[in-house]
N, C-alpha and C positions, 0 to 999 in steps of 0.2 A: 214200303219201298217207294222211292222217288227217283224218277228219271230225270234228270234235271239239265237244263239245256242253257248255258250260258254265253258271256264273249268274253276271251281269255287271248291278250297280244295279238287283238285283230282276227281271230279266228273264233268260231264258234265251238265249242266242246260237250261233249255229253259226260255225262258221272253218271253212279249209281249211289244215292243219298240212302240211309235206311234201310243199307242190305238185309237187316236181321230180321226185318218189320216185313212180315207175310200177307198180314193182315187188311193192308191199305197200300193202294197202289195207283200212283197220279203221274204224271209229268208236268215237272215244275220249269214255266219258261221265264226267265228271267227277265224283268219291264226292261222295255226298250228292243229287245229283241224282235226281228221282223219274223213273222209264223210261215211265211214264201221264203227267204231264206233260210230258214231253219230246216224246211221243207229241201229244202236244195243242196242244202250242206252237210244234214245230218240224217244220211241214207237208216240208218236204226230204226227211224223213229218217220212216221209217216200221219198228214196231219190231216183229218176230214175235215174239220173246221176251226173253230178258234175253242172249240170247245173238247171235240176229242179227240183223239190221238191214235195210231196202233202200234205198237211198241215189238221189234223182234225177238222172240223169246230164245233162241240161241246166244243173240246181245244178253241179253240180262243172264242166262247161266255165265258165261264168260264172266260177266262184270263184277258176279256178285259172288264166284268162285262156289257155285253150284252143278258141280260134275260130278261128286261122289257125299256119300254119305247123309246127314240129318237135308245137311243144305236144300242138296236134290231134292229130297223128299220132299220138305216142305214146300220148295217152287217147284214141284209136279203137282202138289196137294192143292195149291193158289189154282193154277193154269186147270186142274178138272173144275174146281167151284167155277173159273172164269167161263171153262164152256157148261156148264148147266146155266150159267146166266144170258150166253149167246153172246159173250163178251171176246171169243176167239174168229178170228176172221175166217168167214169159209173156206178160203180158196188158198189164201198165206198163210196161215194160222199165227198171222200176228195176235198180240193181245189188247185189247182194247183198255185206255186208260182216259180220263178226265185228264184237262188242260188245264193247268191254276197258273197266273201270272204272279208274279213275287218278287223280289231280291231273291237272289241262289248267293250263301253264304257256304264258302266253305267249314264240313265241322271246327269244333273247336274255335270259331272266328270272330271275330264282332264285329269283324267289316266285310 
C-alpha cells in the first residue's frame, strides 16, 4: 500500500497506490513536492519529518474501499502488526509510515 502525494492542476492530491498490497506500506511524495506544504494541504497525512509520516487510518479504509469483507480484514490485520510494532500513534492512532520521494506515476502510465 502507497500513499502517494502529488501536484495535479496546481493542487496537491493524495491516492491510494497498491490498495491490494497489505504487506508494505510507505508514503510516496513526489520530487519537487514541498514536505510544509504537503503538511498543510493534505490534512490525511501528517509529517514528523522528511522521513516519516502518520497516515489517517479511516483515510485509507475510505480510499481503499476497506468497510466490509476480506478488505477490512486484511487492513485491520496490517493496523494490529502496525501496533505490536508501536507504529500506531498513541493518542490519534494514526499509522505510521516511511517517506520515499519519487515520481508518482499514475498506474498503467509511463509518464
Amino acid at each position: 500500500m502507497r500513499v502517494a502525494i502529488d501536484e495535479h492542476q496546481g493542487s496537491l492530491r493524495l491516492r491510494l497506490l497498491d490498495a491490494d498490497d497489505f504487506t508494505a506500506f510507505a508514503v510516496v511524495v513526489a520530487d519537487g513536492v514541498d514536505l510544509a506544504r504537503a503538511d498543510q494541504e493534505v490534512p490525511q497525512v501528517r509529517f514528523d519529518d522528511s522521513t516519516r509520516a502518520w497516515v489517517d487510518p479511516d483515510w485509507l479504509r475510505d480510499a481503499g474501499g476497506c468497510h466490509t469483507g476480506s478488505r477490512a480484514e486484511k487492513l485491520a490485520s496490517m493496523l494490529r502488526y502496525a501496533g505490536t510494532k508501536g507504529w500506531i500513534h498513541p493518542t490519534s492512532g494514526e499509522v505510521a509510515a516511511h517517506v520515499v520521494r519519487q515520481s508518482v506515476r499514475a498506474p498503467g502510465t509511463s509518464r
